[in-house]
Structure formats: structure tokens, C-alpha cells
N, CA, C and O atoms as CSV, one atom per row, in Angstrom:
chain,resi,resn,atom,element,x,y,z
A,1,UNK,N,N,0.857,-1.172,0.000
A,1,UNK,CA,C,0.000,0.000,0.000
A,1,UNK,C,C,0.904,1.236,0.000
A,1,UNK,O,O,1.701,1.576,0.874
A,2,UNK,N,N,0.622,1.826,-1.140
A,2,UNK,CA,C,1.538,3.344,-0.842
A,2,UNK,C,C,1.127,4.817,0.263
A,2,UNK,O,O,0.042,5.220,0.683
A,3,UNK,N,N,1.858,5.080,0.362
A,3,UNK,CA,C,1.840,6.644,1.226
A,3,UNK,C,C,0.296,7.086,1.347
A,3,UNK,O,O,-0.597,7.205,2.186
A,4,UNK,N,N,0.549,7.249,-0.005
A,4,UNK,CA,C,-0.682,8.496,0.142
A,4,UNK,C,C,-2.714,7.739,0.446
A,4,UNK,O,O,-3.687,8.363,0.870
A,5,UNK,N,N,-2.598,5.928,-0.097
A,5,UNK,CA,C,-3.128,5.810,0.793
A,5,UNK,C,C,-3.660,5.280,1.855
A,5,UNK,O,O,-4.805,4.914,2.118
A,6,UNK,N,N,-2.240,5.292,2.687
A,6,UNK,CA,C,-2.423,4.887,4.407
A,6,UNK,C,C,-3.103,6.420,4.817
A,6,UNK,O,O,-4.084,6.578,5.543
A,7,UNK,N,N,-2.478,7.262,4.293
A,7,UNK,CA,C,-2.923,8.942,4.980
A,7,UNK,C,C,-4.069,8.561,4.637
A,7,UNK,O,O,-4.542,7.857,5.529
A,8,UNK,N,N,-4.792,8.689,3.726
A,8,UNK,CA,C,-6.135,8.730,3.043
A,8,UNK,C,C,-6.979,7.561,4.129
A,8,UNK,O,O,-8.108,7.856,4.520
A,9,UNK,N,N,-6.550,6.687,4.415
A,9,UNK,CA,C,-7.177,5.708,5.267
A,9,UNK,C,C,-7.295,6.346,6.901
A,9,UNK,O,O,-8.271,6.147,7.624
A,10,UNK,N,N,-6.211,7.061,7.251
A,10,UNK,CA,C,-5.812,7.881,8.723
A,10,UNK,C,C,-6.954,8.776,8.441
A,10,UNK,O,O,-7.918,8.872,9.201
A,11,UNK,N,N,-6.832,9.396,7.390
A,11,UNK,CA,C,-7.598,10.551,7.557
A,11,UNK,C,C,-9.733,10.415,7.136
A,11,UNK,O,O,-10.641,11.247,7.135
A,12,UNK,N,N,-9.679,9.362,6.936
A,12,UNK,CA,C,-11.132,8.881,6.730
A,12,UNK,C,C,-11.774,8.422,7.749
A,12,UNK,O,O,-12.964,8.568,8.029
A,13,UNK,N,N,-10.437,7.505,8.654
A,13,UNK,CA,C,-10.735,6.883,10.205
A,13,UNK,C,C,-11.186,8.423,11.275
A,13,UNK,O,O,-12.237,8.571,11.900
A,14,UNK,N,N,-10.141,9.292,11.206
A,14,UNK,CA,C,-9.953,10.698,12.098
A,14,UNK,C,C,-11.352,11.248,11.259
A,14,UNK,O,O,-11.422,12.396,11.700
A,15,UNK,N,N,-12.279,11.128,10.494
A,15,UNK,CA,C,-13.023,12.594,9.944
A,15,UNK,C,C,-14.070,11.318,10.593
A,15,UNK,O,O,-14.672,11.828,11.538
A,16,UNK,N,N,-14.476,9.915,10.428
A,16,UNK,CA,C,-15.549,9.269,10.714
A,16,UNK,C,C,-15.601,9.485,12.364
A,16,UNK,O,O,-16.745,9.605,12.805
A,17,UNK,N,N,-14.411,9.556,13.436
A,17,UNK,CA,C,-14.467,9.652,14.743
A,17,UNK,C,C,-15.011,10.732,15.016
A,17,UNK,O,O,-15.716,10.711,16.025
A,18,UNK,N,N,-14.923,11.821,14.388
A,18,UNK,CA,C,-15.013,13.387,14.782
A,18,UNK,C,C,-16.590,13.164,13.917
A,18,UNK,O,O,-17.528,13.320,14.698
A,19,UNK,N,N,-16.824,12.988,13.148
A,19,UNK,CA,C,-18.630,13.187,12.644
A,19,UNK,C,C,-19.413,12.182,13.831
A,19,UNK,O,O,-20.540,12.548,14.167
A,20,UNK,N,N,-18.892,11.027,14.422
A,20,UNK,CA,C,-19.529,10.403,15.237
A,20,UNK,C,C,-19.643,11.463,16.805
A,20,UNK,O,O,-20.691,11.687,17.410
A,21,UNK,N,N,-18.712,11.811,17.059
A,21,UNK,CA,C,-18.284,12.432,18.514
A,21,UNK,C,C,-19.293,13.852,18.169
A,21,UNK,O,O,-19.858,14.381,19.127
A,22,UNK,N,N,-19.468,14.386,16.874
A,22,UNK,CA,C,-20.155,15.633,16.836
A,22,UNK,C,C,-21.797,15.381,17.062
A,22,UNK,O,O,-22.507,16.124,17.740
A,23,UNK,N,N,-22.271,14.144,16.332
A,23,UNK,CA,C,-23.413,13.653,16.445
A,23,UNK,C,C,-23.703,13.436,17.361
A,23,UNK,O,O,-24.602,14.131,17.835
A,24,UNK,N,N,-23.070,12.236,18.255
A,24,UNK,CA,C,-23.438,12.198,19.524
A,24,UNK,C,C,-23.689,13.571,20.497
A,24,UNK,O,O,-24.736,13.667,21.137
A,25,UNK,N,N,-22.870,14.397,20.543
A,25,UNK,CA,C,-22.560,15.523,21.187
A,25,UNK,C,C,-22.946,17.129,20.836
A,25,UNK,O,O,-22.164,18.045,21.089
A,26,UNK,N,N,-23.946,17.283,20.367
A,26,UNK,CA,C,-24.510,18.313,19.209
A,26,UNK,C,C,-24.238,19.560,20.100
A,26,UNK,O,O,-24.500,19.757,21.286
A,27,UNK,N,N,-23.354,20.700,18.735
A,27,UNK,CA,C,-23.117,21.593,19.417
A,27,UNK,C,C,-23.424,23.139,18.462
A,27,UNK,O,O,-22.736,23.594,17.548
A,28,UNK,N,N,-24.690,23.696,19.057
A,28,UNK,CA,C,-24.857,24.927,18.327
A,28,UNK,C,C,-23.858,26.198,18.022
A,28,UNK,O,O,-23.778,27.142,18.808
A,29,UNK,N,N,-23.027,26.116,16.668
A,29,UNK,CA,C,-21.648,26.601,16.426
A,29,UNK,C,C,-22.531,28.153,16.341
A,29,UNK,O,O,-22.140,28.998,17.146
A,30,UNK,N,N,-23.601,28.522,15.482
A,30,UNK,CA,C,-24.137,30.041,15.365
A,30,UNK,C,C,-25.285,29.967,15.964
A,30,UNK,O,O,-26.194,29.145,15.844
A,31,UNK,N,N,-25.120,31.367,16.960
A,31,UNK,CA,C,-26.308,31.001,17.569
A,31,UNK,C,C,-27.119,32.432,17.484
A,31,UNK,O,O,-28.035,32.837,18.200
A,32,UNK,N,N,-26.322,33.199,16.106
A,32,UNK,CA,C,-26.868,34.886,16.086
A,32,UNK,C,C,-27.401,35.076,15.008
A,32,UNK,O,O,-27.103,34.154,14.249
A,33,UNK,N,N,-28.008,35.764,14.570
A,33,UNK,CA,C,-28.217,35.928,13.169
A,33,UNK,C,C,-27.666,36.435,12.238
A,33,UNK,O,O,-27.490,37.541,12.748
A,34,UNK,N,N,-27.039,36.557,10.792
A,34,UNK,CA,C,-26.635,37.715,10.095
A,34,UNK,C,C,-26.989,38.663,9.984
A,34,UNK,O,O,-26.450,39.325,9.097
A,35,UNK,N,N,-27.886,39.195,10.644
A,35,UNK,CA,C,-28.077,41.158,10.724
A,35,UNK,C,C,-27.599,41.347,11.797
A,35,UNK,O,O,-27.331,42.546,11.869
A,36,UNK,N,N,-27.203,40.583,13.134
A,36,UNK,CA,C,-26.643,40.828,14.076
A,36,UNK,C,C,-25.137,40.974,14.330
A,36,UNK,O,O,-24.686,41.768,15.155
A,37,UNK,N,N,-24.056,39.802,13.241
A,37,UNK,CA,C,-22.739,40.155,13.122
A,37,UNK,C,C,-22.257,40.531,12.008
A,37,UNK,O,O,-23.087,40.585,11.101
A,38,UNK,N,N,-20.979,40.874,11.693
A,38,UNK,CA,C,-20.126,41.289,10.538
A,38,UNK,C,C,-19.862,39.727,10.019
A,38,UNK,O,O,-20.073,39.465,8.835
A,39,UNK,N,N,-19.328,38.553,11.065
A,39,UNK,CA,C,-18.829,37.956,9.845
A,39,UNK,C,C,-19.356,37.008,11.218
A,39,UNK,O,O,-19.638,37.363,12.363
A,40,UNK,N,N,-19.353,35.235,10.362
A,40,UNK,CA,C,-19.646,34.112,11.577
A,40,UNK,C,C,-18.581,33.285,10.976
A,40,UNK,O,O,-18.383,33.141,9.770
A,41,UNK,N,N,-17.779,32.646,12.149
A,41,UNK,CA,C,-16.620,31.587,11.353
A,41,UNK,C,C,-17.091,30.176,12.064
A,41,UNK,O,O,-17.280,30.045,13.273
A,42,UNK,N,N,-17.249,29.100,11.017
A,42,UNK,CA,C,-17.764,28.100,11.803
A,42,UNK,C,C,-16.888,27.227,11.120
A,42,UNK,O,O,-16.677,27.130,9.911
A,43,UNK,N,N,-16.289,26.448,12.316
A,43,UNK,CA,C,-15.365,25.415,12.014
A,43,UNK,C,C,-15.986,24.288,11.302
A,43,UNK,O,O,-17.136,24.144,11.716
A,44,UNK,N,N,-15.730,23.577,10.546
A,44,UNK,CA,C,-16.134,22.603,9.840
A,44,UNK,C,C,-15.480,21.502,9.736
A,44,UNK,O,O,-16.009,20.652,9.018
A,45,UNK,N,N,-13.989,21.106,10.472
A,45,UNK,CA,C,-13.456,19.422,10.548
A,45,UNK,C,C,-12.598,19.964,11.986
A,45,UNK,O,O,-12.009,21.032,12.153
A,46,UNK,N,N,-12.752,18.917,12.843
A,46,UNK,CA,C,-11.654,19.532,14.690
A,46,UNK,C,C,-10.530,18.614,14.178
A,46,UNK,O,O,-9.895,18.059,15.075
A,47,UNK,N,N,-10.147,18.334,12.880
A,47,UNK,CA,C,-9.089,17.058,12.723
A,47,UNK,C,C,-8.212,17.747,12.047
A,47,UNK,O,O,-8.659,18.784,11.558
A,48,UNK,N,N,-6.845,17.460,11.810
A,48,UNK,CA,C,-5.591,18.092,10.953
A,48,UNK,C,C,-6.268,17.946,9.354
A,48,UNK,O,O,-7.011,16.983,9.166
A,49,UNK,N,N,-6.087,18.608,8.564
A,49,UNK,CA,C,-5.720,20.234,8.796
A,49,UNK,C,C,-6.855,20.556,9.609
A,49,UNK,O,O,-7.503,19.685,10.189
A,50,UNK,N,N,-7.208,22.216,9.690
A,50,UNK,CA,C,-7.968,22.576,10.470
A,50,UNK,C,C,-8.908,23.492,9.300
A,50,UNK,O,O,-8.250,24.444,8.881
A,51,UNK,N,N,-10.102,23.411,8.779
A,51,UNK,CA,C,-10.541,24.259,8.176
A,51,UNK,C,C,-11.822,25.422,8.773
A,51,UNK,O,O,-12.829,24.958,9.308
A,52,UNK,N,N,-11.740,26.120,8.698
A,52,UNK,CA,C,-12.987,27.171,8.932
A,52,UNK,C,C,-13.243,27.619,7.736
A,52,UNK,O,O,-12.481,27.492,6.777
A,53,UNK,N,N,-15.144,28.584,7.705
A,53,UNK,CA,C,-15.460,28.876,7.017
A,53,UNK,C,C,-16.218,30.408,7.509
A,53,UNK,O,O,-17.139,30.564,8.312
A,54,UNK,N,N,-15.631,31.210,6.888
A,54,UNK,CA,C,-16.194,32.749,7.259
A,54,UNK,C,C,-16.895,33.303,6.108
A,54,UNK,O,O,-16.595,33.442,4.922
A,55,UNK,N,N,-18.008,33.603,6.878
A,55,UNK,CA,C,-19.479,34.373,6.230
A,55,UNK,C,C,-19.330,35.795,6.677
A,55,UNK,O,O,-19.036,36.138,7.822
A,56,UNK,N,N,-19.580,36.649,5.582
A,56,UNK,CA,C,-19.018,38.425,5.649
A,56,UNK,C,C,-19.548,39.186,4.604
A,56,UNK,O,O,-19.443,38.778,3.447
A,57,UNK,N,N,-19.957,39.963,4.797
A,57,UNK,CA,C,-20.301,40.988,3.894
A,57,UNK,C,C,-20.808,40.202,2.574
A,57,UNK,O,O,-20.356,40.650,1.520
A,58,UNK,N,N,-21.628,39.163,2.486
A,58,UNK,CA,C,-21.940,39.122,0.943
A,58,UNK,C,C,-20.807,37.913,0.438
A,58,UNK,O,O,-20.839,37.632,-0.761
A,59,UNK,N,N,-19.881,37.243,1.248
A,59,UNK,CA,C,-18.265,36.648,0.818
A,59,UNK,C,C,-18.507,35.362,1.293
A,59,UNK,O,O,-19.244,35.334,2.278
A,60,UNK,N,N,-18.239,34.648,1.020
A,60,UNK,CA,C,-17.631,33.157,1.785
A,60,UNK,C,C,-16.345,32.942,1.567
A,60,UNK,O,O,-16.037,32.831,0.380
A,61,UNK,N,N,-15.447,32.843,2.400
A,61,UNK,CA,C,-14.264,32.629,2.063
A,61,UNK,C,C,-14.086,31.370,3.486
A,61,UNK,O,O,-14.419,31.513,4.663
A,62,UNK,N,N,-13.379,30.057,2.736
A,62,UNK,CA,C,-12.994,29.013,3.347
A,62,UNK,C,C,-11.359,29.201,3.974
A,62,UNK,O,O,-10.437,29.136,3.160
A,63,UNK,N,N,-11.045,29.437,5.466
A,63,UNK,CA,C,-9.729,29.247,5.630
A,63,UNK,C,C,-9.671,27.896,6.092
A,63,UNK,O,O,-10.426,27.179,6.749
A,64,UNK,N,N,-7.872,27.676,5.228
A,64,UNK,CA,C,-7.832,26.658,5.034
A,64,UNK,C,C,-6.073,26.535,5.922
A,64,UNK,O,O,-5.031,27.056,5.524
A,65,UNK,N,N,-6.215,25.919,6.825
A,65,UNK,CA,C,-4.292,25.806,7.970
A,65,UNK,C,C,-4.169,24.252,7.438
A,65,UNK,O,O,-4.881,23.294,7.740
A,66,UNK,N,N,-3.116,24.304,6.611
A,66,UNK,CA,C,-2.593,23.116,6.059
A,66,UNK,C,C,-1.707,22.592,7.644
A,66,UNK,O,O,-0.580,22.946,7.295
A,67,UNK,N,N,-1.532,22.097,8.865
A,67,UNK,CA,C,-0.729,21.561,9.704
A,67,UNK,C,C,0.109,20.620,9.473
A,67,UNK,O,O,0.970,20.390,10.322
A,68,UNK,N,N,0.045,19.735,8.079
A,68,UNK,CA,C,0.601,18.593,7.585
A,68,UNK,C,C,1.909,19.519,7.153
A,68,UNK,O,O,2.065,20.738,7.225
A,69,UNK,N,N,2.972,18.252,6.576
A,69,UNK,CA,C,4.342,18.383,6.226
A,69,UNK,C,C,4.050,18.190,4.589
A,69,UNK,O,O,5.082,18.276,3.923
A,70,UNK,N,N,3.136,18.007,4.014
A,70,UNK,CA,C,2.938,17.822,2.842
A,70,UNK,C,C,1.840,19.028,2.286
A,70,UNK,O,O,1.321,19.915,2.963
A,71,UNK,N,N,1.666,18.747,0.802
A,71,UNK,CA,C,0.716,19.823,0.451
A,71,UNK,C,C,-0.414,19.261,-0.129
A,71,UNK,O,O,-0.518,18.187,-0.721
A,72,UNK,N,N,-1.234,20.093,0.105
A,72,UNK,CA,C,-2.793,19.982,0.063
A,72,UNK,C,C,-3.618,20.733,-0.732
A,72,UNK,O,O,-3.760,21.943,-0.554
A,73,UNK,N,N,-4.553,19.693,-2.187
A,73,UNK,CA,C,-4.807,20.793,-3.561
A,73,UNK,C,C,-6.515,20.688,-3.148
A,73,UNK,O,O,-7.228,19.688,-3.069
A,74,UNK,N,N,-6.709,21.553,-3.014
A,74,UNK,CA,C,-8.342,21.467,-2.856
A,74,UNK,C,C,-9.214,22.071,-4.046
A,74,UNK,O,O,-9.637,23.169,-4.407
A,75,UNK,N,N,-9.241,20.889,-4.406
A,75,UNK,CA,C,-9.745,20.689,-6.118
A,75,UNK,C,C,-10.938,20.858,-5.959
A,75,UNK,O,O,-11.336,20.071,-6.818
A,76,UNK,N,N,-12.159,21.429,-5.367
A,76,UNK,CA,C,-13.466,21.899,-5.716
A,76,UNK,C,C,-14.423,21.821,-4.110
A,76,UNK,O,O,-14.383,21.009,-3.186
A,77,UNK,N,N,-15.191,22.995,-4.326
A,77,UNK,CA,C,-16.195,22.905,-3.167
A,77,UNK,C,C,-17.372,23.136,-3.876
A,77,UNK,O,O,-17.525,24.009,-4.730
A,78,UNK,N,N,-18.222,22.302,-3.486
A,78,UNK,CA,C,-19.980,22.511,-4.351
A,78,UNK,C,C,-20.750,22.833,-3.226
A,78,UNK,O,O,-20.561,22.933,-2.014
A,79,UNK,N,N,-21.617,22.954,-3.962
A,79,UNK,CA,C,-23.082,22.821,-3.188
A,79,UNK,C,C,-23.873,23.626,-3.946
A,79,UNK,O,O,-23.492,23.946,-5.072
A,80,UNK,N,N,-25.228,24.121,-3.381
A,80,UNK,CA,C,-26.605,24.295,-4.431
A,80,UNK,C,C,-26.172,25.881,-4.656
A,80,UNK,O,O,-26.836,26.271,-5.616
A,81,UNK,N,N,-25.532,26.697,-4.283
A,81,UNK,CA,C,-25.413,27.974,-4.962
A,81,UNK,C,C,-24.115,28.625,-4.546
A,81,UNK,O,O,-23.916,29.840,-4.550
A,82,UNK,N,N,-22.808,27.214,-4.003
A,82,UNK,CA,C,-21.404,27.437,-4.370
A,82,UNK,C,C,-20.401,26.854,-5.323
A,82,UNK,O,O,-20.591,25.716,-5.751
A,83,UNK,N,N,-19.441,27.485,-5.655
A,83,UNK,CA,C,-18.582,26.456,-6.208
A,83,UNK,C,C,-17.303,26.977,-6.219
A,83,UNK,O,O,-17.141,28.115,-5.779
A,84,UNK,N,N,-16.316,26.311,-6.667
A,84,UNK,CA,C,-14.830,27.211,-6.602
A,84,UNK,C,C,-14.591,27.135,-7.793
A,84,UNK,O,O,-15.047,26.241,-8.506
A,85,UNK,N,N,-13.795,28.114,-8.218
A,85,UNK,CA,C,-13.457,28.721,-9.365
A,85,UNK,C,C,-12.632,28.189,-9.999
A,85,UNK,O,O,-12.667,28.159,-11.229
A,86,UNK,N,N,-11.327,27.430,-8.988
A,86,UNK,CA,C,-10.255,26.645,-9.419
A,86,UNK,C,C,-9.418,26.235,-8.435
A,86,UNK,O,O,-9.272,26.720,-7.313
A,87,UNK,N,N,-8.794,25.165,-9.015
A,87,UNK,CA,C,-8.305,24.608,-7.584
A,87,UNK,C,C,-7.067,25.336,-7.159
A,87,UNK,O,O,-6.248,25.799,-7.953
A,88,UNK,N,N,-6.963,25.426,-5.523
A,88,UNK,CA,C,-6.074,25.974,-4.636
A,88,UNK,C,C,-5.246,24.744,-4.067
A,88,UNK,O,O,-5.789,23.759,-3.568
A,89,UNK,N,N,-3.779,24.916,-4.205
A,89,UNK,CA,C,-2.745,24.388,-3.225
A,89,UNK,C,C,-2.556,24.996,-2.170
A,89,UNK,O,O,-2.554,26.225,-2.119
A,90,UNK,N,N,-2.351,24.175,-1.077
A,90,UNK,CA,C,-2.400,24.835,0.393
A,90,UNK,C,C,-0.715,23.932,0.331
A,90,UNK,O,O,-0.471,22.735,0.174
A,91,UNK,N,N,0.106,24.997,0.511
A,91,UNK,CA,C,1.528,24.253,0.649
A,91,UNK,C,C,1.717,23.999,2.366
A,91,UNK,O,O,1.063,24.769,3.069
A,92,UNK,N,N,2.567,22.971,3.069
A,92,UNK,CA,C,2.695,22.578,4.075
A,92,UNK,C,C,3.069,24.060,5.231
A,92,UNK,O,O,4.118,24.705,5.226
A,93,UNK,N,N,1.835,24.296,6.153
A,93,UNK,CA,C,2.438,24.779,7.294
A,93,UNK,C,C,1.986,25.826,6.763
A,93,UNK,O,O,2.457,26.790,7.367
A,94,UNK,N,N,1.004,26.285,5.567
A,94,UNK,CA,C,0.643,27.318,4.916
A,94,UNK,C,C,-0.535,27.684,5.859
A,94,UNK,O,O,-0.880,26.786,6.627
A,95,UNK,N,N,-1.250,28.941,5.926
A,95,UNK,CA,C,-2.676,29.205,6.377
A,95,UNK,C,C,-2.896,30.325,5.038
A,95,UNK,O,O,-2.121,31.214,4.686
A,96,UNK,N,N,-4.487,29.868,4.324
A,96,UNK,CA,C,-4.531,30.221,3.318
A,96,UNK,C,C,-6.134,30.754,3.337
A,96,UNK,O,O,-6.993,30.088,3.914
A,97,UNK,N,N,-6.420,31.894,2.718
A,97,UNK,CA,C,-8.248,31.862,2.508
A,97,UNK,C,C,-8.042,31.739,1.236
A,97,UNK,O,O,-7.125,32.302,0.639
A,98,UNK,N,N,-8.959,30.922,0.676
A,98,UNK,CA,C,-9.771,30.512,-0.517
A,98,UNK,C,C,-10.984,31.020,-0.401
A,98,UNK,O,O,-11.724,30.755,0.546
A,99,UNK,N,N,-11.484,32.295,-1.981
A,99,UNK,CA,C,-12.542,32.397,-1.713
A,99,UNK,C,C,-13.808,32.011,-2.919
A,99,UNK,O,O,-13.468,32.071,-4.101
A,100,UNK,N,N,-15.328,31.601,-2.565
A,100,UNK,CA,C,-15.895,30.384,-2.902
A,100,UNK,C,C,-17.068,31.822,-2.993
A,100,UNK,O,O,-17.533,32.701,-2.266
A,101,UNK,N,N,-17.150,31.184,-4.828
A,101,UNK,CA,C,-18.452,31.774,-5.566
A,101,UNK,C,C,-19.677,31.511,-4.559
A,101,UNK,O,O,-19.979,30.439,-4.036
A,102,UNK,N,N,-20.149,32.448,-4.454
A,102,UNK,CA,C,-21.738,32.090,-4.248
A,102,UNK,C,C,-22.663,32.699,-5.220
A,102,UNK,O,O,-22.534,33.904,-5.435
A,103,UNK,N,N,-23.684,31.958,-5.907
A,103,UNK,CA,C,-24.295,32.306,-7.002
A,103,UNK,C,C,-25.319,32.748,-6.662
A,103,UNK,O,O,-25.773,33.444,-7.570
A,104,UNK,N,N,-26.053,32.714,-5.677
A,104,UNK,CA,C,-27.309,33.462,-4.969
A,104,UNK,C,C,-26.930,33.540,-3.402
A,104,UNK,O,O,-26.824,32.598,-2.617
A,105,UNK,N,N,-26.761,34.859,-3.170
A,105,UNK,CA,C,-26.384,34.702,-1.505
A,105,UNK,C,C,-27.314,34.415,-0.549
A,105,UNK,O,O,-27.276,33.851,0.545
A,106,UNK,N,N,-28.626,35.220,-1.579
A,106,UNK,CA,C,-30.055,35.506,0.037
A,106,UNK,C,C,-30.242,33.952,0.174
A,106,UNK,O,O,-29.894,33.610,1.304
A,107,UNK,N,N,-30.679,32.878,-0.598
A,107,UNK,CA,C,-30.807,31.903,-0.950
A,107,UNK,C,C,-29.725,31.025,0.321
A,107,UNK,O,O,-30.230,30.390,1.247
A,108,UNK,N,N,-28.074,31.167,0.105
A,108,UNK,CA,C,-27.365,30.375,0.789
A,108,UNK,C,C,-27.485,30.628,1.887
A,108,UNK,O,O,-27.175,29.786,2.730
A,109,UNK,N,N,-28.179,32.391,2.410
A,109,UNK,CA,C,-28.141,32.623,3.813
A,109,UNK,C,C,-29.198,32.078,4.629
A,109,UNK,O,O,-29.229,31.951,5.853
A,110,UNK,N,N,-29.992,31.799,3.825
A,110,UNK,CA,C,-31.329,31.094,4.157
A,110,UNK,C,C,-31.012,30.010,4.815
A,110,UNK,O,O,-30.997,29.840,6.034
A,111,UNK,N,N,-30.592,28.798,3.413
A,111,UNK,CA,C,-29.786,27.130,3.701
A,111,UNK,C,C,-28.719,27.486,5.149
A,111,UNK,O,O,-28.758,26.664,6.065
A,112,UNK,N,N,-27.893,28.589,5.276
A,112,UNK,CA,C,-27.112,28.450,6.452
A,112,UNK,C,C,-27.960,28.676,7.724
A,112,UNK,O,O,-28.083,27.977,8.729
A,113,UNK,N,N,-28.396,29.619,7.449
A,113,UNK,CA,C,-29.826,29.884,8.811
A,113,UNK,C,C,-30.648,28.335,9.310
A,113,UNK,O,O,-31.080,28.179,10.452
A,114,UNK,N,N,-30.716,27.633,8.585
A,114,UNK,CA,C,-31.726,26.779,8.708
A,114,UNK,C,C,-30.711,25.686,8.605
A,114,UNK,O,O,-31.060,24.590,8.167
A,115,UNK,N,N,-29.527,25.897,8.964
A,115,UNK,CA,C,-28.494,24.656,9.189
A,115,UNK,C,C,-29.247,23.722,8.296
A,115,UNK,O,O,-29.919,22.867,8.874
A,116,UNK,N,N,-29.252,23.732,7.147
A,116,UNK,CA,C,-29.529,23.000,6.170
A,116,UNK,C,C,-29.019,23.012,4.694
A,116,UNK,O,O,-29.551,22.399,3.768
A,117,UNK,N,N,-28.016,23.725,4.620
A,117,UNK,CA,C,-27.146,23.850,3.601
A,117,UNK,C,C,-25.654,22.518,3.659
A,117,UNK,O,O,-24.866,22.257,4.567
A,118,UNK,N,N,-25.772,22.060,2.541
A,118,UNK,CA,C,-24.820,21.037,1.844
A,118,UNK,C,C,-23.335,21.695,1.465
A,118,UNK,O,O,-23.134,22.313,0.419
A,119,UNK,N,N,-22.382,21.470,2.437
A,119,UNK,CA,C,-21.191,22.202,1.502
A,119,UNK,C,C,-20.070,20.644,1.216
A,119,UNK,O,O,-19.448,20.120,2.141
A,120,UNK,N,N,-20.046,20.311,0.266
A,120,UNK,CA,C,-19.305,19.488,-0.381
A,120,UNK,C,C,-17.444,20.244,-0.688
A,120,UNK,O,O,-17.148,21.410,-0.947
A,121,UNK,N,N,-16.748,19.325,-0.563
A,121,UNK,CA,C,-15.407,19.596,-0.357
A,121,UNK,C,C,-14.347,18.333,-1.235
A,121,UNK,O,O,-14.196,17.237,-0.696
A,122,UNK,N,N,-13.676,18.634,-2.586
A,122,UNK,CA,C,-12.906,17.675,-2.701
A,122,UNK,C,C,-11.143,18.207,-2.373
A,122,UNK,O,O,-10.482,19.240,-2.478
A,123,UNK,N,N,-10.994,17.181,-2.052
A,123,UNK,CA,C,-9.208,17.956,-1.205
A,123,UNK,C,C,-8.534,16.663,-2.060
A,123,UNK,O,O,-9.299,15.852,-2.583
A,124,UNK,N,N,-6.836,16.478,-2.200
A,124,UNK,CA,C,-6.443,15.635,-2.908
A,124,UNK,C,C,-5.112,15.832,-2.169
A,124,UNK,O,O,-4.640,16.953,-1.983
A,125,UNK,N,N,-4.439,14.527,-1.694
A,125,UNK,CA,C,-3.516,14.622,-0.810
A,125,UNK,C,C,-2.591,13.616,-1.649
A,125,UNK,O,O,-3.146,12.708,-2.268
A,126,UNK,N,N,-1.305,13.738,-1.687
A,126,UNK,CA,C,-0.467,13.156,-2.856
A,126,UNK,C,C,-1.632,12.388,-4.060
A,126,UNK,O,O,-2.481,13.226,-4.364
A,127,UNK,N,N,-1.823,11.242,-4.675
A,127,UNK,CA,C,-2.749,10.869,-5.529
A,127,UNK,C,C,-3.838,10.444,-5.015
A,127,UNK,O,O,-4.609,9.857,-5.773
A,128,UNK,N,N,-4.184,10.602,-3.702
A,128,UNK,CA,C,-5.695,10.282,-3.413
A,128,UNK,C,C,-6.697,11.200,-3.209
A,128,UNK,O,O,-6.617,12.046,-2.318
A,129,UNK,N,N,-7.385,11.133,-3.759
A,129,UNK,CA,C,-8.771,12.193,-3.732
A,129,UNK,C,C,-9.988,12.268,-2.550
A,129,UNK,O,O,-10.832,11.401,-2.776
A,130,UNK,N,N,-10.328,13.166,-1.221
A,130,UNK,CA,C,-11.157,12.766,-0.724
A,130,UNK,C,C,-12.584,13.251,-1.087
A,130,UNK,O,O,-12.872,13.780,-2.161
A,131,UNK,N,N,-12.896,13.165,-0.718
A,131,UNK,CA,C,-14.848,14.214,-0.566
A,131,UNK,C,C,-15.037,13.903,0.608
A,131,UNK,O,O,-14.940,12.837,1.216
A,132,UNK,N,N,-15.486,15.531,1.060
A,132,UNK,CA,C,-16.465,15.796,2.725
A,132,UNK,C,C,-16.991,16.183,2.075
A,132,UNK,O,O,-16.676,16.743,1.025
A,133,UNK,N,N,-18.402,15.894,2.744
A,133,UNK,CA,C,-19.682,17.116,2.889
A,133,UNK,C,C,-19.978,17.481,4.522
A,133,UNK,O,O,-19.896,16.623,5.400
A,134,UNK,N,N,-20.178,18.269,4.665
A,134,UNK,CA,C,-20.839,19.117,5.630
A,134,UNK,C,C,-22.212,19.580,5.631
A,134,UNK,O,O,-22.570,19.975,4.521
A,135,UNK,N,N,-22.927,19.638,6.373
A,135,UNK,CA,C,-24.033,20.565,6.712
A,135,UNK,C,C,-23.741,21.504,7.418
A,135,UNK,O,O,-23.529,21.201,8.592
A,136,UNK,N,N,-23.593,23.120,7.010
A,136,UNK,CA,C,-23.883,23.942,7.797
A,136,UNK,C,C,-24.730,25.214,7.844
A,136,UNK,O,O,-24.815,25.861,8.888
């Protein structure tokens, strides 16, 4: 089995522990509304790397803290009215914002309000490809 995927196996084991531990343990990350702040950052994986996602003025921009010794291409984020434009390398030990089309905002602010928005994530770590999705 090569390198990239034992990581890919580490890192599928570490994202299934942390979606179980979140489920069990439900924790209201926004609890304000968007007319009430400037921006809301809601973490979206507690596992290496570390990603957040900040909502601002009309923006989504995904930060992305590569903590690994290797680099990290995050080849596309979807969902019903995002997408990325093109893929971003996060080089090792990098902290990077990537920022993510939104094609109707009132629409996504809605899906985020109602913690019912789909954000899909493909990341690619030497030749293995993952996909997260999130609800947030």
C-alpha cells in the first residue's frame, strides 16, 4: 500500500471519529443571526488540517491551515449555490483563505440559517482524492 493511501485511510478513520463524537454531542456553532454580526466563522473538521469557514459581507471565504508536512490541492467545493473557481494548493504549514463563488447569496443565507445547507469539499492529498460534505 503506498503513502498516500495509508494517509487517506488515517484521515477517513480521524473525519468518521469526529462526525460520530459531533453527532453524539450536538453543538450549536451560530447562535446569532446575520443582521446581528459582521462575519460568523464556523469550524467545519476539529481534525488536521484545520478548516474554517467565514461568512461576511456578501463573501464566503474558506480558511484553510494546512498543519501537515505535505501539500494539500483542494480541487473543488460545491453545493446548491457554491462552487470554486479553481483549484487551490495549500503548501505545508501554509494558512490560506480561498474564496468560494456564491451564485445566490439571500438563498445560501437562508440554507445556512436553517443549518440545512450542503457544503461538499474535494481535497487531494499526494494521488488520493477525498470528498467531505458538511451541513452547515
Amino acid at each position: 500500500m503506498n503513502l498516500g493511501k495509508i494517509i487517506g485511510l488515517v484521515v477517513f478513520i480521524s473525519l468518521l471519529i469526529v462526525q460520530f463524537a459531533i453527532l453524539n454531542n450536538p453543538i450549536n456553532l451560530v447562535q446569532t443571526s446575520f443582521n446581528q454580526v459582521n462575519s460568523i466563522i464556523i469550524p467545519l473538521f476539529t481534525s488536521e488540517p484545520k478548516i474554517g469557514l467565514i461568512i461576511s459581507h456578501n463573501e464566503l471565504i474558506l480558511t484553510f491551515n494546512n498543519t501537515l508536512d505535505l501539500p494539500i490541492t483542494l480541487l473543488n467545493i460545491t453545493g446548491e449555490y457554491t462552487y470554486l473557481s479553481k483549484p487551490v494548493t495549500i503548501n505545508p504549514n501554509e494558512v490560506k483563505n480561498v474564496s468560494v463563488v456564491v451564485t445566490n447569496f439571500k438563498m445560501f443565507e437562508m440554507a445556512v440559517k436553517d443549518n440545512s445547507y450542503n457544503l461538499t469539499m474535494v481535497i487531494k492529498i499526494f494521488n488520493t482524492t477525498f470528498s467531505q460534505s458538511e451541513i452547515i
